[in-house]
C-alpha positions as CSV (number, residue, x, y, z in Angstrom):
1,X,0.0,0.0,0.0
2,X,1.6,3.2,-1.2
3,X,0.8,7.1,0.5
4,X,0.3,9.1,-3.0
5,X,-1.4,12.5,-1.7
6,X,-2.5,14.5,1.7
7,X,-4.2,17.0,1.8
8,X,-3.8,19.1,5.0
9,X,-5.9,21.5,6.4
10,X,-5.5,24.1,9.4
11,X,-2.3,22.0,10.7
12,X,0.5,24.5,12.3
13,X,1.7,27.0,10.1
14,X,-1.2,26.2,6.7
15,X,-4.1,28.3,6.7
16,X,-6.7,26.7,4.3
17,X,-5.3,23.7,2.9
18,X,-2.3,22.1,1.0
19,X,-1.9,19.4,-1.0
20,X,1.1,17.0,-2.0
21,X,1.5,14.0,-3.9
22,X,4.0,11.7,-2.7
23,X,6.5,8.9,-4.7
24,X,8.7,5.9,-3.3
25,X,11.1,8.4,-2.6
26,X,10.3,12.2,-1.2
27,X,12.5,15.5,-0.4
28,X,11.6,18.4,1.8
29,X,13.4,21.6,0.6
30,X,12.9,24.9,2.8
31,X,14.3,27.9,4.8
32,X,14.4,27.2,8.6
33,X,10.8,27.8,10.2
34,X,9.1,27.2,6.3
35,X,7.6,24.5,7.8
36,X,9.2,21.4,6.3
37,X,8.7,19.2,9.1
38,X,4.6,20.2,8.9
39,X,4.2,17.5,6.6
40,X,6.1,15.1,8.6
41,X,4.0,15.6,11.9
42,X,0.7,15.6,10.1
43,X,1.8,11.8,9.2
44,X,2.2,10.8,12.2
45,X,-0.8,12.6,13.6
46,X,-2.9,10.8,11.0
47,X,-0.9,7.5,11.1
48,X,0.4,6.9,14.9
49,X,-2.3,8.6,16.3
50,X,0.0,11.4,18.0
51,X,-2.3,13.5,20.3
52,X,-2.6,17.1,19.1
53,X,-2.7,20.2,21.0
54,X,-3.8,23.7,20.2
55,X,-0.3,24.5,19.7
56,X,-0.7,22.7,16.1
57,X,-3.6,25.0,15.0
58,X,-3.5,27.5,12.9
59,X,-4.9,30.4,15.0
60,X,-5.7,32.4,11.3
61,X,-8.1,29.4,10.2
62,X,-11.6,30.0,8.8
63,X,-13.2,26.9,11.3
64,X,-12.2,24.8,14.2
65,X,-11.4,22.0,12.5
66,X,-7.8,20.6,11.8
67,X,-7.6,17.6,9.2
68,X,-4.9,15.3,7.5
69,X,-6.3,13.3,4.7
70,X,-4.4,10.6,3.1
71,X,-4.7,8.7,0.0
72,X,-3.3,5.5,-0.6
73,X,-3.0,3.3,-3.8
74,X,-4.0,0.2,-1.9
75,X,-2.5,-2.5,-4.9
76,X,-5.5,-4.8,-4.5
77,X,-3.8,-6.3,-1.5
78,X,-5.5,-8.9,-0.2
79,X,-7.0,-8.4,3.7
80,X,-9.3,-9.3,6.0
81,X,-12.1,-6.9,6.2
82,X,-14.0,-8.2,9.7
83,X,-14.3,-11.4,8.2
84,X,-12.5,-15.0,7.3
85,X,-12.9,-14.4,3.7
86,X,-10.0,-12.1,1.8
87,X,-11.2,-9.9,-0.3
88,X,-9.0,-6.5,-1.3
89,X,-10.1,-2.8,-1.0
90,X,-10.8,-2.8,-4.5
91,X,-13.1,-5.5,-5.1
92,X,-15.0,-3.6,-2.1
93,X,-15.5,-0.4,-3.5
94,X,-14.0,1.1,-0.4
95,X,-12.0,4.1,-3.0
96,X,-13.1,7.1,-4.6
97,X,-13.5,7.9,-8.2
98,X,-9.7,8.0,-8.6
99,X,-9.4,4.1,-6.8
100,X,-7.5,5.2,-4.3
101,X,-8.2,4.4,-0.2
102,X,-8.9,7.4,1.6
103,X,-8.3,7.4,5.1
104,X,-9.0,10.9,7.0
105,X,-8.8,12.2,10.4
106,X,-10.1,15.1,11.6
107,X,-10.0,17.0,15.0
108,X,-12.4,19.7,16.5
109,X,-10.5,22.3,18.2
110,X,-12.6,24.2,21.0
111,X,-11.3,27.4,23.1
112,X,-9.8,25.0,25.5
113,X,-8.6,21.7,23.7
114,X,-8.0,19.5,20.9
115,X,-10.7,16.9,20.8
116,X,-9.9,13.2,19.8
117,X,-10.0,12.2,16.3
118,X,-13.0,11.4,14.1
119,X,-12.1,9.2,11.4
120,X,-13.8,8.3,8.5
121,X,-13.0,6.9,4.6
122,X,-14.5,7.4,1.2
123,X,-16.7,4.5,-0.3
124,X,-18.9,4.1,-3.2
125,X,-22.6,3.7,-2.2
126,X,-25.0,2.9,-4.5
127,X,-28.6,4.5,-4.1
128,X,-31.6,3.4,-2.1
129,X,-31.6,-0.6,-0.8
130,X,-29.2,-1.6,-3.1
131,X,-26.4,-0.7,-0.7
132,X,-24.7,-3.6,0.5
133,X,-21.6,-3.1,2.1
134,X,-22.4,-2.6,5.4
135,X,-25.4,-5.1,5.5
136,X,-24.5,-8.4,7.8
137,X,-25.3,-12.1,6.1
138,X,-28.5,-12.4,6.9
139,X,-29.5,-9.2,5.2
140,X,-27.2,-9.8,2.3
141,X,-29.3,-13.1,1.9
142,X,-32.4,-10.9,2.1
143,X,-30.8,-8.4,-0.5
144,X,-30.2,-11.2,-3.0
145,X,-33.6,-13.3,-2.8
146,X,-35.3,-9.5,-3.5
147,X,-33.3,-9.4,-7.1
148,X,-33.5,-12.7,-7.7
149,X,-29.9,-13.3,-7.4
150,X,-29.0,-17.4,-6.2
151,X,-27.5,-17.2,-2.6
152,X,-26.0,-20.5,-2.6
153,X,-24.2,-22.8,-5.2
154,X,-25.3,-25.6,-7.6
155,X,-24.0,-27.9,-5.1
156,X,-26.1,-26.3,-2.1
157,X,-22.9,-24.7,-0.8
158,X,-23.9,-21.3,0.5
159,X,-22.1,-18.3,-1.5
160,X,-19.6,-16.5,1.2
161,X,-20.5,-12.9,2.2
162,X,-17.3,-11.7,-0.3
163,X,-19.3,-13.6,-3.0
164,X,-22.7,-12.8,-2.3
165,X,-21.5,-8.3,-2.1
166,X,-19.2,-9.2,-5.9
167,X,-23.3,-10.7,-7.3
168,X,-24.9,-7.9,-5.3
169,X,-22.5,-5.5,-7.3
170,X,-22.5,-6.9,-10.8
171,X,-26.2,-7.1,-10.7
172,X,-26.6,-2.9,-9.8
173,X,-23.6,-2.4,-12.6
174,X,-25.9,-4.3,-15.1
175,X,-28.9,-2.5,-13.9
176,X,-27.5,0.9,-13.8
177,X,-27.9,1.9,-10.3
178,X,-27.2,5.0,-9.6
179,X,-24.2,5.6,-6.9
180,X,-22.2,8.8,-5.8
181,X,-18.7,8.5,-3.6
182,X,-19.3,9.4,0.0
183,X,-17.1,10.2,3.2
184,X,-18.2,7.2,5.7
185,X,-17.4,7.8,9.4
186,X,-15.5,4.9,11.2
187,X,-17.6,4.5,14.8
188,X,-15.0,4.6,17.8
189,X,-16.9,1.7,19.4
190,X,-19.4,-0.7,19.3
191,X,-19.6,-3.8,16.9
192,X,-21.1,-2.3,13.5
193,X,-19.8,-3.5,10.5
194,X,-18.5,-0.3,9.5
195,X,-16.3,-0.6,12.7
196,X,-15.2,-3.8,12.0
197,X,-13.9,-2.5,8.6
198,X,-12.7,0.6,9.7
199,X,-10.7,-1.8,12.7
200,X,-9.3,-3.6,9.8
201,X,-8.3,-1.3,7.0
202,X,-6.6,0.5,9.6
203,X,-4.4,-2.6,10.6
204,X,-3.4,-2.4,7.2
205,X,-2.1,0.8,6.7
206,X,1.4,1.6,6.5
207,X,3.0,2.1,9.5
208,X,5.0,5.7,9.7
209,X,8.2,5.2,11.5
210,X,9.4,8.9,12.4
211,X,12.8,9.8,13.0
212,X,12.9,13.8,14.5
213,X,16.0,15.8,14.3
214,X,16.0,15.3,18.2
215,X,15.9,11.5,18.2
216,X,18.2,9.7,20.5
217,X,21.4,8.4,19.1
218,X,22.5,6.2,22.2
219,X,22.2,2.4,22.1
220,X,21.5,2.9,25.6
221,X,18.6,4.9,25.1
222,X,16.1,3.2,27.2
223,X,13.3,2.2,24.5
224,X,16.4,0.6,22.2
225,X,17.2,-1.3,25.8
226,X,13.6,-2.3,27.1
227,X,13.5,-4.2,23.1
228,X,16.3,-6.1,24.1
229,X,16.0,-6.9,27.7
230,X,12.4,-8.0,26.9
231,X,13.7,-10.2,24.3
232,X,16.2,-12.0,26.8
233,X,13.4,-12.2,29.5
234,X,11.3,-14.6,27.1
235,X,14.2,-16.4,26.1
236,X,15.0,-16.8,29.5
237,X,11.4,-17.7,30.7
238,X,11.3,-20.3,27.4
239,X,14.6,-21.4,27.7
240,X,15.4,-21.9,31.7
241,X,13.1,-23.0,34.9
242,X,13.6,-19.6,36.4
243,X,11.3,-20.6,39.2
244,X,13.7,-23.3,40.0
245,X,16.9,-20.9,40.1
246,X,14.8,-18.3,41.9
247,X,13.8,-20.8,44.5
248,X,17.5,-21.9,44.9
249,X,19.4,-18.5,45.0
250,X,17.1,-17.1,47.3
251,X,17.5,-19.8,50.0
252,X,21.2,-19.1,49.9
253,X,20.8,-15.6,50.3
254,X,18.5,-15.2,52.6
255,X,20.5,-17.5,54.7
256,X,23.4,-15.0,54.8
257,X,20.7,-12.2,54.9
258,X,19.0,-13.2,57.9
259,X,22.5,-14.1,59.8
260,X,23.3,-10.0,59.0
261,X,19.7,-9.1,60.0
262,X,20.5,-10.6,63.3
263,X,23.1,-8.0,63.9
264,X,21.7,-5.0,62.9
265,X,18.3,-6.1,65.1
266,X,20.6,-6.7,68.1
267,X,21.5,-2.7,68.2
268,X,18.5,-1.1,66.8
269,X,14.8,-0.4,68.3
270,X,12.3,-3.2,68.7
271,X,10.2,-0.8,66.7
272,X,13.0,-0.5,64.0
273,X,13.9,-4.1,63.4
274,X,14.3,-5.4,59.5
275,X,14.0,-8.4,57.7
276,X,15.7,-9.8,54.9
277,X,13.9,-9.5,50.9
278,X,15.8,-10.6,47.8
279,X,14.0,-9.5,44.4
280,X,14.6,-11.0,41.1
281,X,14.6,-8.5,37.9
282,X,15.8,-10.6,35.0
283,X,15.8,-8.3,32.4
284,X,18.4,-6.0,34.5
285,X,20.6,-8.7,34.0
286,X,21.1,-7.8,30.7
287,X,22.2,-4.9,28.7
288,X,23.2,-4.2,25.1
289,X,25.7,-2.1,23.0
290,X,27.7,-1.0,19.9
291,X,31.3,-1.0,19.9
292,X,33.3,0.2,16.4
293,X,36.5,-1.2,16.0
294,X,38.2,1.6,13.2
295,X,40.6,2.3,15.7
296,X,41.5,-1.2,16.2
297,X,39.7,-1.1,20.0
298,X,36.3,-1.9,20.6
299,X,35.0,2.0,20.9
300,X,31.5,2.4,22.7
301,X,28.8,3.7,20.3
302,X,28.3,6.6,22.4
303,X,31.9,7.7,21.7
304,X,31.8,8.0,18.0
305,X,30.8,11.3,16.4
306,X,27.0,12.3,16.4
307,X,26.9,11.9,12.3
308,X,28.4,8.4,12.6
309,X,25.3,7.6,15.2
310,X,23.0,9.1,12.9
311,X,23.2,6.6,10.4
312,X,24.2,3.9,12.2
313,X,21.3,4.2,14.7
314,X,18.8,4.8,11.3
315,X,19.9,1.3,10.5
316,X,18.7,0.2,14.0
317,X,15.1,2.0,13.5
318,X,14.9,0.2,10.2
319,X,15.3,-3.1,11.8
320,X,12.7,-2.1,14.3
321,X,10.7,-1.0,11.8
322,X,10.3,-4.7,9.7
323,X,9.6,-6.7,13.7
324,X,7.1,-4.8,14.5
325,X,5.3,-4.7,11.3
326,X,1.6,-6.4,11.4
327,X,2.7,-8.4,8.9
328,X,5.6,-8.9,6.7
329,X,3.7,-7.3,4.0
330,X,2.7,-4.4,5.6
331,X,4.2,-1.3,4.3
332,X,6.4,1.1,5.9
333,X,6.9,4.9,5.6
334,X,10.0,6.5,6.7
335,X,9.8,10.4,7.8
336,X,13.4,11.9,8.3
337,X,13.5,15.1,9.6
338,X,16.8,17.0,8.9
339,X,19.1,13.4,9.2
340,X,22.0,16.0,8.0
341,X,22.5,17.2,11.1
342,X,26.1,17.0,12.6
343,X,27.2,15.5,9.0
344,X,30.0,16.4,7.1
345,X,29.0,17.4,3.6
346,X,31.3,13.8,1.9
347,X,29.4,11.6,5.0
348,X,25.9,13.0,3.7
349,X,26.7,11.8,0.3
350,X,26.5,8.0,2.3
351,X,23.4,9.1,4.1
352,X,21.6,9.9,0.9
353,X,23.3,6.2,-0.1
354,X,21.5,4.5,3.0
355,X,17.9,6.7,2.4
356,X,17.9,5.5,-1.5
357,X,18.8,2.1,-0.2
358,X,15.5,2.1,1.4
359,X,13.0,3.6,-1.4
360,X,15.0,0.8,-3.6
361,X,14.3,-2.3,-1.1
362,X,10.3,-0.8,-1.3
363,X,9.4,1.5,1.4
364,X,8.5,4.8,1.0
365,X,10.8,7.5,2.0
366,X,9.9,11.5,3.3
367,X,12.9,13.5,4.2
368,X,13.2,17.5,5.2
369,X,17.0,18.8,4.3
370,X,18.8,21.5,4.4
371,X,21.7,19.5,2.2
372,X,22.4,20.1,-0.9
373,X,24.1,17.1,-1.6
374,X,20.7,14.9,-0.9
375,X,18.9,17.7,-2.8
376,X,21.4,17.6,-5.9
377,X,21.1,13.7,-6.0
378,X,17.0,13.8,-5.6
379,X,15.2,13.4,-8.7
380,X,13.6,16.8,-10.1
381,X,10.4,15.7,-9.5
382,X,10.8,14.0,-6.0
383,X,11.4,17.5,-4.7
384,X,8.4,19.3,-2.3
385,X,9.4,22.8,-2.1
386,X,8.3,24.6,0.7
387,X,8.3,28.2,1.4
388,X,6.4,31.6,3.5
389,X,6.2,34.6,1.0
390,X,4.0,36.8,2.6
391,X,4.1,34.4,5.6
392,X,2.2,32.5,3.3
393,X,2.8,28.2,3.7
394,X,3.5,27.7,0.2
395,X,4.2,24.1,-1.4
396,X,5.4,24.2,-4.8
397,X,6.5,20.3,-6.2
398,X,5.7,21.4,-10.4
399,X,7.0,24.4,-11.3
400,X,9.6,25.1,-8.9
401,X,11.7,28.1,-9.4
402,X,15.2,26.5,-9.0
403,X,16.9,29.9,-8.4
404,X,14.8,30.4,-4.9
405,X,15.5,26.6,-4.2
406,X,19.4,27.4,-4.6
407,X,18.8,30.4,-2.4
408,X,17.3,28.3,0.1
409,X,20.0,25.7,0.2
410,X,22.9,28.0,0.7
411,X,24.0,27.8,-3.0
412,X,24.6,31.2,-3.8
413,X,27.1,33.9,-4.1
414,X,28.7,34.9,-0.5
415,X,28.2,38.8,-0.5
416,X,32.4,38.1,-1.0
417,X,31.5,37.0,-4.5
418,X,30.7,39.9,-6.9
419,X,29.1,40.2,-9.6
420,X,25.2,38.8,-8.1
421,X,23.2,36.2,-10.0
422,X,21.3,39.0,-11.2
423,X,24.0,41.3,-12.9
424,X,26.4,37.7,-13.9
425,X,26.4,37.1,-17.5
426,X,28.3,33.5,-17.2
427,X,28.5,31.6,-13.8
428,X,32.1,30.4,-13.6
429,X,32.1,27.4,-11.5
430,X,35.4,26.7,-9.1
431,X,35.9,24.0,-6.7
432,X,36.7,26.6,-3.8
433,X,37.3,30.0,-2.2
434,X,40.7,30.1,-3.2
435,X,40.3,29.2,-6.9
436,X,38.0,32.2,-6.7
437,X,40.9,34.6,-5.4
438,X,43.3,32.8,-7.9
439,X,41.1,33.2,-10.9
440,X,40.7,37.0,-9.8
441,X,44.2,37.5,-9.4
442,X,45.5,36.1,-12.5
443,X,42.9,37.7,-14.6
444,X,44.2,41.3,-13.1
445,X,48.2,40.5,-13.8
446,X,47.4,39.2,-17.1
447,X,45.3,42.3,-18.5
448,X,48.6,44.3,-17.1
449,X,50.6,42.4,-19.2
450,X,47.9,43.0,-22.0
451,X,47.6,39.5,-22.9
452,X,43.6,39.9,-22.2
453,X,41.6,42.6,-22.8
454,X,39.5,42.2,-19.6
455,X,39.2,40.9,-15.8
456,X,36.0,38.7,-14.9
457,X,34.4,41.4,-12.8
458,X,34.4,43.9,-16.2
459,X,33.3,40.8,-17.7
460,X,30.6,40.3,-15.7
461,X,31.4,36.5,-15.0
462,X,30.6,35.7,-11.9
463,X,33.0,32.5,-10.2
464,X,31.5,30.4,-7.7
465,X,33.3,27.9,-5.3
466,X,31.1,24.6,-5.3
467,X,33.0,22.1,-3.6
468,X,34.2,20.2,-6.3
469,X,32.7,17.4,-8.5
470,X,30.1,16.5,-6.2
471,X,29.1,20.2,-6.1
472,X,28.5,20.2,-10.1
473,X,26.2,16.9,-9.7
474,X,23.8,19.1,-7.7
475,X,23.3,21.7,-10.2
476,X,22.8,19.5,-12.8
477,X,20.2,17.4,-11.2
478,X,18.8,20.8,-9.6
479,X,18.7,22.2,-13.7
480,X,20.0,25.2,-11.7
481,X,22.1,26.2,-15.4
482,X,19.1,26.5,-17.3
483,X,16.9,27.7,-14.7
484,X,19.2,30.8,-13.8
485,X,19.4,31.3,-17.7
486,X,22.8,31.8,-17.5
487,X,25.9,30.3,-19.5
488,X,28.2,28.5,-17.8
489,X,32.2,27.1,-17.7
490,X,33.3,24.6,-14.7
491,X,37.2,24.3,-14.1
492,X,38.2,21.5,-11.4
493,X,41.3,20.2,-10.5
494,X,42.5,16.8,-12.2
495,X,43.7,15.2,-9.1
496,X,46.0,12.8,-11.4
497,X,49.0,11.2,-9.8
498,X,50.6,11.2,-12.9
499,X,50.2,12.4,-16.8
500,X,48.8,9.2,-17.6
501,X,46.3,9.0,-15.3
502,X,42.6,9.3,-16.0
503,X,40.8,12.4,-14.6
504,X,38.1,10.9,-11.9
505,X,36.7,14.7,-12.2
506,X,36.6,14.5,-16.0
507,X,34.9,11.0,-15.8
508,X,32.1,12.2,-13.1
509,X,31.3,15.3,-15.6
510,X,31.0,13.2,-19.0
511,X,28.5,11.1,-16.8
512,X,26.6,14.3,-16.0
513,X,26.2,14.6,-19.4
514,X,28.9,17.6,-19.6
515,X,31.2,18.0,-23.0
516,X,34.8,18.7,-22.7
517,X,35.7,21.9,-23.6
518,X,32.2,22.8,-24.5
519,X,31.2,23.1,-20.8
520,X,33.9,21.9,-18.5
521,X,37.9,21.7,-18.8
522,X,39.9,20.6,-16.4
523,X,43.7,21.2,-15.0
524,X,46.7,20.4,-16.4
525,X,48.5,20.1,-13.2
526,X,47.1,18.2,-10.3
527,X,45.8,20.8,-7.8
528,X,45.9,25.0,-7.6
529,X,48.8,24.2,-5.3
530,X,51.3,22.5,-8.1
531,X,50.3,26.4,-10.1
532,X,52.5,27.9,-7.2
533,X,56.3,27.6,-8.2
534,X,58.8,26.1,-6.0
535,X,61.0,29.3,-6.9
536,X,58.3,31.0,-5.8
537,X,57.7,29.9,-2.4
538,X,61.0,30.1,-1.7
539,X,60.5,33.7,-2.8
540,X,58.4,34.6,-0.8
541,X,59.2,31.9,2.5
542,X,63.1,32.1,2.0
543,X,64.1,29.7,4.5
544,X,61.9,26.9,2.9
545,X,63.3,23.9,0.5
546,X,60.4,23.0,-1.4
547,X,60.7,20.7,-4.7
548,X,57.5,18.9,-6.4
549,X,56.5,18.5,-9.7
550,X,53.3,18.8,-11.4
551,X,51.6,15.8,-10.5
552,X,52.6,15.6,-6.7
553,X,50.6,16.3,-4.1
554,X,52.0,20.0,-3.4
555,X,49.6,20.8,-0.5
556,X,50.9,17.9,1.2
557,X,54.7,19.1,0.7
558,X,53.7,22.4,2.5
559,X,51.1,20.8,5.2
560,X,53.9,18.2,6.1
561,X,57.0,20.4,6.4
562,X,59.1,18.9,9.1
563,X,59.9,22.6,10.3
564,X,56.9,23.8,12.9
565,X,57.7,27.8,12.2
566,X,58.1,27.6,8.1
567,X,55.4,25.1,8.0
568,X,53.5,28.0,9.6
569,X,54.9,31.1,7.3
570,X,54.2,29.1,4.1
571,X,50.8,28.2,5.8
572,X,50.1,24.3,5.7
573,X,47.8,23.3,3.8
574,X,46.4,26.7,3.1
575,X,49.5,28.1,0.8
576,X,47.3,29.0,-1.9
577,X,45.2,31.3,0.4
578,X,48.0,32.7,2.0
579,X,50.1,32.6,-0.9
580,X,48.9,32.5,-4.6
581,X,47.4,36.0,-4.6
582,X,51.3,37.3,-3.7
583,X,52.8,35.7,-7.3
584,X,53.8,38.3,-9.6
585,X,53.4,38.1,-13.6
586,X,56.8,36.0,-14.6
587,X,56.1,33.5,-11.5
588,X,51.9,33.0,-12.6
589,X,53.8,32.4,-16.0
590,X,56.3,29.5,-14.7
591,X,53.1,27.6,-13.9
592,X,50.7,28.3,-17.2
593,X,52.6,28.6,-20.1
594,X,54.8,25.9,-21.4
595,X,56.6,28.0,-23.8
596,X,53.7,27.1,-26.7
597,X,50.4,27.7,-25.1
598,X,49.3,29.5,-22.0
599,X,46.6,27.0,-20.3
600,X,44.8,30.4,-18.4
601,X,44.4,32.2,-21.8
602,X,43.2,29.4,-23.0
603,X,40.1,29.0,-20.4
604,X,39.7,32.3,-20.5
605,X,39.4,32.6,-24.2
606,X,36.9,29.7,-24.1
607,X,34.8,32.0,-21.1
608,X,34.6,34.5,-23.2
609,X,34.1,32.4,-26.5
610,X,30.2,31.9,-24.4
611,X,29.2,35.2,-23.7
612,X,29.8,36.0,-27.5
């Protein structure tokens, strides 16, 4: 059974009433305080029954009613619906017009309190007696003798309820009954029919597992414990005569006990006398844990980093998740708020691995980010945009403007980075701040020299630090180039040991679908570091040896420098930022020309090449 819309009304920040659709796999995109994890909470609201307070009404709403409405493509599983027969929702007619299962809660808010939920589904009923659904076996019996319709079988076996409703329902089809879709309320008690179906399509549903930004991430949490220890009590129970051991310890200790109680009633009060009591708590006897051996020592759980217990301890709710499932085939829905948090950007890129991992094994995933990197590997069209213009709860998931969603996620121009979106005419994509400052700088010494006509800022080309290759995969799935309208050139580093070495960068951008000098070019040289000059360094850090050639690590030669005060003046593994903007004409030239071509006029002759 698959969630493929809500509709919510008068929940927390929406006035009036929202809709979104829903895939396998789903991503919340917003501002802090849009109201991404809105959605979430009206999920569990509708699905675990979470008990709402007047805190989650919207105090501008036009009535005092707060609903979640969910529709689910219900697959024509088969089920149990108060009876021994299976039948599916389907063959029931308990959908609306679109065949979906509807499933709707809805509280009344009053001046003091939230009420308990009504709940009620959408069925289709035909007109007059020829309504069936509800109607027990004697009166389906009834229902069939009055159109003529045989209530048992050739053979004198009597037709099953499922079988008599499918006659009941070809014979108004045939006939032309009229019928209309109606909202059915689900009694809270009693022993109707229409409880006894409501009792079991609900049993049914998917169960929504929630994971909330403040979710513990200890193994010794005490509801990840009380799982454990209850499963050891029952083994021990099924396993062990525990009456027997009981029976056995206590004797012994209560032998030494009362020998103690002796003494202690010799010196106290009459009135103040004790007595021996031994209690048995099994499930005390055990506890459970984690350990991580990367260090090569068994390190608690607890002691790792709070990103590495994110996903480990998402792994654990996922297990928890499939036990406690009605049944194997019961499906679940995963809501993630924010599972980012405390993650370094490369350790989200194995989060968004473990979240896909679980849309691909078949259950439905909802997460709220802030991350570009799970953004920028979400499909276009699994993205639920959320935003407040006008402190308006707006939900956009069709025609999402990209260039507020990059806004939202941080992916912008720093105020340090000039020319704005708005005034660029090509976005010049870098892999960081200081290929930014190096671009800048080279661009200035080089018009000097009059070997360009132009910097980038008279240009009007606007370089942005991305983070590397990864960073270009989340414009490209964002469509963030063509959405921003603007032209663009990427320039990474080729991070190749050696000439002969393939480009990992210039792989991952062919499989973006990027061309080689048509949209991308990368270095010649391994990093921005190996465009600094050894001659140069030891220009400008005199007392430094420093030797590497194009395809060493040259950040590594300065970050490693067995000599604590120049490792400090040439500035670790920051030389380029301390450094690179301090070169001079003749040294930039060391680095980019190779006495035939000139690799920066080059790229810069192709960035200008696309504003023509």
């Amino acid at each position: 059974m698959i969630l493929k819309k809500a509709i919510i009304t008068n929940f927390r920040g929406i006035n009036g009433s929202i809709t979104v659709n829903f895939d396998m796999f789903n991503c919340i995109v917003g501002q802090n305080d849009a109201g991404k994890s809105t959605i979430l909470k009206a999920l569990d609201a509708a699905l675990n029954e979470t008990a709402l307070t007047k805190a989650d009404y919207n105090v501008a709403a036009q009535n005092n009613q707060i609903s979640v409405e969910l529709f689910f493509d219900a697959r024509n599983k088969e089920c149990l619906l108060g009876e021994e027969i299976l039948t599916t929702i389907e063959d029931e007619e308990l959908i609306n017009a679109e065949g979906l299962l509807v499933w709707k809660k809805v509280w009344n808010v009053t001046e003091t309190n939230v009420t308990k939920p009504k709940t009620s589904i959408v069925r289709k009923k035909y007109d007059g007696n020829n309504d069936f659904i509800f109607k027990t076996e004697a009166q389906l019996i009834t229902q069939c003798i009055a159109n003529q319709i045989a209530s048992a079988k050739g053979n004198g076996e009597a037709y099953n309820n499922v079988e008599k409703r499918q006659k009941l329902r070809e014979f108004n089809q045939q006939n032309n009954i009229a019928f209309q879709f109606d909202v059915e309320e689900i009694p809270a008690t009693g022993t109707s029919k229409a409880k006894a179906i409501g009792d079991a399509i609900k049993k049914v549903l998917p169960a929504f597992q929630y994971f909330k930004a403040d979710t513990s991430l200890s193994d010794t949490d005490a509801t990840i414990q009380k799982y454990f220890k209850d499963m050891a009590f029952k083994l021990i129970k099924d396993e062990i005569d525990t009456d027997d051991m009981e029976t056995t310890v206590k004797t012994q200790l209560e032998g030494v006990l009362q020998k103690v109680t002796d003494k202690i009633n010799d010196v106290v009060k009459s009135t103040e006398k004790v007595k021996p009591k031994v209690d048995f708590d099994w499930s005390k006897l055990i506890s459970t844990s984690f350990v991580s051996d990367a260090t090569g020592n068994d390190l608690p759980l607890s002691s790792r980093g709070d990103g590495f217990r994110r996903i480990t301890m998402m792994s654990y709710f996922e297990y928890l998740a499939e036990t406690e499932r009605t049944d194997a085939t019961q499906q679940i829905i995963f809501g993630f708020e924010e599972p980012e948090t405390f993650l370094h950007p490369s350790a989200q890129e194995n989060l968004f691995d473990k979240l896909n991992s679980l849309s691909e094994n078949g259950y439905q995933v909802i997460t709220s980010t802030h991350s570009p990197t799970i953004v920028g590997n979400t499909k276009r069209h699994n993205i639920i945009h959320i935003s407040k213009p006008n402190n308006t709860y707006t939900l956009n998931q069709n025609a999402i403007d990209f260039k507020e969603l990059a806004i939202d996620l941080g992916i912008k121009p720093d105020n340090t980075f000039t020319p704005l979106f708005s005034t660029s005419r090509l976005l010049f994509l870098v892999e960081g701040i200081d290929d930014v400052k190096a671009m800048h700088h080279k661009a200035t010494l080089y018009k000097q020299a009059g070997l360009i006509p132009q910097t980038f800022e008279e240009l009007n080309v606007n370089i942005i630090p991305i983070g590397g290759c990864g960073g270009v995969k989340h414009w490209v799935n964002l469509d963030l180039f063509t959405k921003l309208e603007k032209p663009f050139f990427i320039f990474l580093d080729s991070d190749k040991e050696n000439a002969g070495a393939v480009s990992t960068n210039e792989t991952n951008l062919i499989a973006y679908g990027l061309t080689l000098g048509t949209d991308f070019t990368i270095s010649k040289k391994r990093l921005l570091e190996n465009y600094i000059h050894p001659t140069a360094l030891q220009r400008l850090v005199p007392a430094a040896v420093v030797t590497y050639s194009d395809f060493d690590h040259a950040k590594n030669f300065c970050k490693d420098y067995p000599d604590d005060a120049i490792r400090a003046h040439l500035g670790g593994k920051s030389v380029a930022d301390k450094h690179y903007s301090s070169l001079n004409f003749d040294e930039l030239r060391l680095t980019w020309f190779d006495g035939v071509e000139d690799e920066f006029i080059n790229l810069y002759n192709i960035i200008v090449g696309k504003l023509n």
